[in-house]
Each structure stands twice: as structure tokens, then as C-alpha cells.
N, C-alpha and C positions, 0 to 999 in steps of 0.2 A: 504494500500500500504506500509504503515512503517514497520508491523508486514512482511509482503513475502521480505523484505528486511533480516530481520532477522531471518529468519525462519530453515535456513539450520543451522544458529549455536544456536539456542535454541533446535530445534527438540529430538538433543540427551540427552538433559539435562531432558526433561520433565519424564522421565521412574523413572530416577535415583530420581529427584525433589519427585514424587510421592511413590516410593520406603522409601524414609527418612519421608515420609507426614504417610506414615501408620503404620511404625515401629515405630515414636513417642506416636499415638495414643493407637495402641497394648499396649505398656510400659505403659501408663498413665490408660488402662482400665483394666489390668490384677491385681495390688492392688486395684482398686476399685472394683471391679468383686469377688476378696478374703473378701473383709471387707462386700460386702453386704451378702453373704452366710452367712459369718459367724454370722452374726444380725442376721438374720434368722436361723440360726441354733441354737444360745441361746434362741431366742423369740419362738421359739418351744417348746425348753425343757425348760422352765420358765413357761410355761402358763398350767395350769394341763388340762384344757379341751384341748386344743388344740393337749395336747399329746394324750389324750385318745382318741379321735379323730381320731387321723390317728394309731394308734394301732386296733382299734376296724377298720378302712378300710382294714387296711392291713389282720385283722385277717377274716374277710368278705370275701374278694381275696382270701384267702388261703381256702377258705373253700367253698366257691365255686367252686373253681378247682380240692376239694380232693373229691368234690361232698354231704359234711355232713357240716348243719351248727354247728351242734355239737363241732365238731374237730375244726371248726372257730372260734367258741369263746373260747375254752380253750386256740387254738392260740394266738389268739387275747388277753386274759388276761397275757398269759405267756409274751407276748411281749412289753404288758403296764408294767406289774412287772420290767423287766431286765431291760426298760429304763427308769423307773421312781429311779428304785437305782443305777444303773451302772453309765449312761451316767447324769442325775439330779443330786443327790445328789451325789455321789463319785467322779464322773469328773467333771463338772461345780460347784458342793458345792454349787447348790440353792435349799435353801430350805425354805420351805411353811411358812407362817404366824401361824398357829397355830400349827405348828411342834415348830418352835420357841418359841413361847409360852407356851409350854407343859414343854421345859426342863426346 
């Protein structure tokens, strides 16, 4: 009975209440949402099988669709090559234990 006392002057507030309730949450989940990618986009190109991995799917995909598993796996090698130097070593600058070791 206390709350239908008050009901006609909260009612209008509840839109706007919950309007400020999800645009806090948005704000607080879209830098946490960028920092998780981005771990996982390092811990990809960090881990050599993990990269081979999904080169060698992706190069599988593609070579299923072009119909030769042939054509797949040169795919598939050429596309562990360009991100094993591009995006690993040249862009993130990680490199292997026994690359370190060798110079």
C-alpha cells in the first residue's frame, strides 16, 4: 500500500533510473571487453603451436572451398609464414626461446 502511494511519482523515474543503470555498465564492460581481446590476441601470437594451429585451420577452410587440399596447405603455410614475422616478431617483438638463444 506505501509503494501505490508513491507510484505515480517514481513510475517516470524508473526508464531514466535504468537508462543511467546500463550506460554505467556499457562504460565499465567496453575497456574490459578491449583488455580481454587483447590477452588473447598476444597469447595467440606468443604460443607457436597455437598459431600454427589456426593457420593450418584456416589454411584447411580455404582449401576446402577452393576444392584442392593442395592449394590448402601452401595457404595454410603462407599464412603461418606472414604471421609468424609480421604480426610475432615485427609487431609484438616476441620472440622464441631459442631464436634468443641462437643470436
Amino acid at each position: 500500500m506505501f509503494l501505490l502511494l508513491f507510484a505515480p511519482a517514481i513510475t517516470p523515474l524508473v526508464p531514466i533510473i535504468a537508462i543511467v543503470v546500463i550506460i554505467g555498465k556499457v562504460i565499465y564492460f567496453i575497456p574490459t571487453f578491449c583488455r580481454m581481446v587483447w590477452r588473447v590476441f598476444k597469447l595467440i601470437h606468443s604460443d607457436m603451436r597455437v598459431l600454427c594451429m589456426t593457420d593450418a585451420a584456416l589454411g584447411a577452410l580455404a582449401g576446402y572451398y577452393l576444392g584442392s587440399a593442395l592449394i590448402g596447405g601452401f595457404i595454410g603455410a603462407g599464412l603461418g609464414w606472414v604471421n609468424y614475422q609480421l604480426v610475432s616478431v615485427r609487431w609484438l617483438k616476441l620472440v622464441s626461446v631459442q631464436m634468443q638463444q641462437e643470436e
